[in-house]
DRENPANU-287589 format. One record per residue (C-alpha): residue in one letter; x, y negated, z negated. Coordinates in pm, whole numbers, plus 50000, padded with zeros to 5 digits. Example, Ala and Ser with C-alpha at 12.3 -4.5 7.8 and 13.67 -1.06 7.14 Angstrom:
BEGIN
A512305045049220 S513675010649286 
***
This chain:
BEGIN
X511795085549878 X515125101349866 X515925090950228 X515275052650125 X517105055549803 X520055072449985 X520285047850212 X520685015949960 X522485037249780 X524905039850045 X525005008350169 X524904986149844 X523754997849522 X526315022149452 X528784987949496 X526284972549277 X525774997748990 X529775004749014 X530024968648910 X527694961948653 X527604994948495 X530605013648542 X531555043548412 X533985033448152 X531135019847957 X530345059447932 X533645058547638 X531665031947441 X528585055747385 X527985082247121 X528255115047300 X524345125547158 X523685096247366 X525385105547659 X524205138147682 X520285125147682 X521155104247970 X523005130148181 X526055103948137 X528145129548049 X531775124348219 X531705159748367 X528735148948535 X530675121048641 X533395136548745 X531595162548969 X529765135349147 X532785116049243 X534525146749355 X531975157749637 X532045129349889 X530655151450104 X527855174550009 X527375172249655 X523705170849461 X522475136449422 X519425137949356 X518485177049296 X519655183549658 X522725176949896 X522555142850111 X520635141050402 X521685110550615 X525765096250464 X528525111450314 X529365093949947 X531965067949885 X534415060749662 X531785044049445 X528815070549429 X529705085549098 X531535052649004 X528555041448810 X527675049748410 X524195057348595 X525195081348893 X522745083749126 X520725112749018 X519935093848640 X516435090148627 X516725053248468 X518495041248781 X516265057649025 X513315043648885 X514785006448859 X516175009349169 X512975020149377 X510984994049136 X513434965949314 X513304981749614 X509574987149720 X508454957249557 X510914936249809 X509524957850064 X506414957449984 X506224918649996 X508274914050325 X506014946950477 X502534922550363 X504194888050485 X505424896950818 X502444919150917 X499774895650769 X501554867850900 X501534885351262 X498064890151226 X497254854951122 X498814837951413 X498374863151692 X495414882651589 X493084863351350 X489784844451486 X491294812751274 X487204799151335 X486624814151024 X487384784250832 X484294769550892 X482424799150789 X480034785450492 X481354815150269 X485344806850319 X487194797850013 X488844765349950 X492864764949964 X491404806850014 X494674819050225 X496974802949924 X495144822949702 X495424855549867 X499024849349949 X499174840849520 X497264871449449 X499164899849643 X502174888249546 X501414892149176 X500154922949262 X502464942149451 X505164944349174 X501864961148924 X501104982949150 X504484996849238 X505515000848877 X502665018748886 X503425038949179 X507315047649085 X506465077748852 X504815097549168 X508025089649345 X510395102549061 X508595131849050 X509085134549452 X512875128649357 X512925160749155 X511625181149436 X507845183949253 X506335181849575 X506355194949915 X508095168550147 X510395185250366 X512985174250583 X513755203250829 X511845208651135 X512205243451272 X509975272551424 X510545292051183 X508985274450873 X507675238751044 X507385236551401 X506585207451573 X502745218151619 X502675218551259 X503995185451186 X501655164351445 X498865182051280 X500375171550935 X499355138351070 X495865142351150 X495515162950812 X496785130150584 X494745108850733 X491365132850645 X492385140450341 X493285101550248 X489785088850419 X487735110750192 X489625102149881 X489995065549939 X485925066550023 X485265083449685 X487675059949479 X486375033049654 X482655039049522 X483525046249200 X485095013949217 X481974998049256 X480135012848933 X479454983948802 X481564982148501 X484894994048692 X484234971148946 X483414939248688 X486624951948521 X489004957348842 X487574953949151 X485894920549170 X489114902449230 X489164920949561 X485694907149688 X486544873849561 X487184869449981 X483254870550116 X484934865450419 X488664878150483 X491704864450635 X494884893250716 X496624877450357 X493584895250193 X494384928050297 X497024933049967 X495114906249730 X493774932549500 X494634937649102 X497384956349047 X495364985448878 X492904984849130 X495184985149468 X497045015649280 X493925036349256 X493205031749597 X496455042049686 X496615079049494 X495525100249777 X498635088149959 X500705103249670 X498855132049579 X498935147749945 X502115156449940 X502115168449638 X499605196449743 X500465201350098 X503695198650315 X504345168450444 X507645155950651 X509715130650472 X509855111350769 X506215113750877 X505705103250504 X507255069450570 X506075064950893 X502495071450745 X503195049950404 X503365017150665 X500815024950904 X498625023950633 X499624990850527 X499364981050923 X495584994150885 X494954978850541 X495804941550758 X493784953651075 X491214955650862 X491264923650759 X491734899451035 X488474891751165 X489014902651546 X486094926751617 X487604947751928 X484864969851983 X481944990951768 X483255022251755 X480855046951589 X483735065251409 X486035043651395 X485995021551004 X487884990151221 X487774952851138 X483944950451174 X482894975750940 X484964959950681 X483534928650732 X480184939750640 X481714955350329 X483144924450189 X479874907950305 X477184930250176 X479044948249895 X477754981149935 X478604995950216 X481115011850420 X483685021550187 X485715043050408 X489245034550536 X490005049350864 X486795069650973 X482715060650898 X482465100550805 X482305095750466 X479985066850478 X477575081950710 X477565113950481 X477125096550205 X474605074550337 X476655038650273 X477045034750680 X475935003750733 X475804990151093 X477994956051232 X475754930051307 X475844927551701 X476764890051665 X479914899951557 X481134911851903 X479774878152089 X482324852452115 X479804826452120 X477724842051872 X479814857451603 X481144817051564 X477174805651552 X476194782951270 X473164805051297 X474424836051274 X476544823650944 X473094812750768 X471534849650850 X475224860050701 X474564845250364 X471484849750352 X471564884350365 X475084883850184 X473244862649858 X470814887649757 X473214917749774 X475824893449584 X473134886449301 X472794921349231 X476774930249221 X477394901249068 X474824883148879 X473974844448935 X477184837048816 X479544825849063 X483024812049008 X484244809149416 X484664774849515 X483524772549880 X485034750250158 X487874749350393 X491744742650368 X492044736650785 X490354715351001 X488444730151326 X485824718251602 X482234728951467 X480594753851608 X477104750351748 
***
């Protein structure tokens, strides 16, 4: 995350922290104080003075030289304090514009909008996604930022140099394949322990509120819950090397999938592939495929469940018919996930032709 805080830092929040918090303020604090905050006006001083190549956050730039106002703050850029309010401000706006514009996409390029009419769909349901991620997304970045700090301070092993010598480029395209592995297994194991029945009564259930998705359900999670299933992402790098830049590259295609997933358009039934399809069936039947990218883990750990061939038949998938064997298969799994209690209110916010 250094890269992204370098570059706001660069192009605004230095301006911004020079402003609110400059470093004058640093005269009106006891020097005890100053000294636990690293606000000390050496500190200061040494920032300011390297425009060039000096250590801003435990290492020399990467991508700008400083300005002017890069140590012109009370909290220079390598504080702790500011680092974790400013990526708290930052990936929560990005997180939000990230879901909107790629769920949003989705919804009105990708997304079978037929179903509405489903029997299972949610009244005023898309509203209550949309209500739900957003909510969320600030929860679970707060929760997020400490793994990020502790990237700042060089505790794990992102790199930035590609060379022969150390990390050729053979070595990071494999990098590649390697995150996605290790993330599918531990997103598959999270996942099912997020279905014991007390973590899932506690944490999940908000999740599978959605018996049958739209692309604004892909973030609509609680905020504990969407932060579990995103630790494998964070704890990869901190056990093997991973490229900064493959790191961010990776961080949104994973939000791309986590929408795929969601929208309802059945492409084709890949056996290994964990597509749209096989996540359907999960929200419908509870209890199976847990996986995120790959059906591996499910098949290994015997949760594989098949997509209904209906699914892939225009005509079919859209059947009154085929919804009926939907929820009547869906019902009996629900009752013993869930109890007889039910809270959803059924019906639908848009108004489409019947199907047959």
């Amino acid at each position: 995350m250094d890269l992204v805080l370098e570059f706001f830092d660069s192009f605004g929040l230095d301006y911004v922290y020079s402003r609110t918090l400059p470093a004058s303020l640093a005269s009106h604090i006891p020097s005890q104080w100053q000294q636990a905050l690293s606000l000390s006006q050496g500190n200061l001083s040494s920032v300011a003075a390297a425009p060039v190549s000096g250590d801003i956050y435990g290492y020399a730039p990467y991508l700008f030289k400083m300005s002017e106002y890069t140590g012109a703050s009370l909290l220079p850029r390598y504080n702790v304090f500011r680092q974790a309010l400013s990526l708290l401000a930052i990936t929560t706006v990005f997180g939000w514009l990230l879901y909107l514009a790629v769920a949003s996409f989705s919804y009105i390029f990708i997304f079978d909008k037929a179903i509405f009419n489903h029997p299972r769909y949610l009244k005023n349901q898309m509203s209550l996604e949309i209500k739900q991620a957003m909510t969320s997304i600030p929860g679970m970045v707060a929760l997020t930022v400490p793994w990020f700090l502790l990237e700042l301070q060089g505790m794990s092993k992102l790199y930035m140099k590609v060379d022969t010598e150390n990390h050729g480029i053979r070595q990071l395209l494999l990098e590649y394949v390697y995150f996605l592995m290790f993330t599918d297994c531990g997103i598959y194991l999270l996942h099912r322990w997020l279905h014991w029945p007390r973590v899932y009564k506690a944490l999940h259930k908000p999740h599978h509120k959605w018996l049958v998705t739209t692309p604004y359900a892909s973030h609509a999670f609680h905020p504990v819950d969407g932060y579990f299933q995103s630790l494998p992402y964070h704890i990869y790098p901190m056990i093997f090397p991973l490229n900064k830049v493959s790191y961010l590259i990776l961080f949104t295609f994973v939000n791309f999938w986590t929408v795929m997933i969601h929208d309802g358009e059945y492409l084709a039934n890949d056996p290994v592939v964990n597509g749209a399809a096989c996540h359907t069936v999960h929200h419908l039947y509870f209890n199976y495929n847990y996986g995120q990218f790959t059906t591996l883990w499910d098949r290994l750990g015997g949760t594989y469940r098949e997509p209904d061939r209906e699914l892939f038949n225009k005509s079919l998938k859209q059947s009154s018919k085929t919804w009926e064997e939907q929820v009547k298969k869906m019902e009996v799994i629900k009752q013993k996930v869930e109890g007889d209690k039910d809270d959803r209110v059924y019906g639908t916010e848009e108004r489409l032709k019947k199907n047959a």
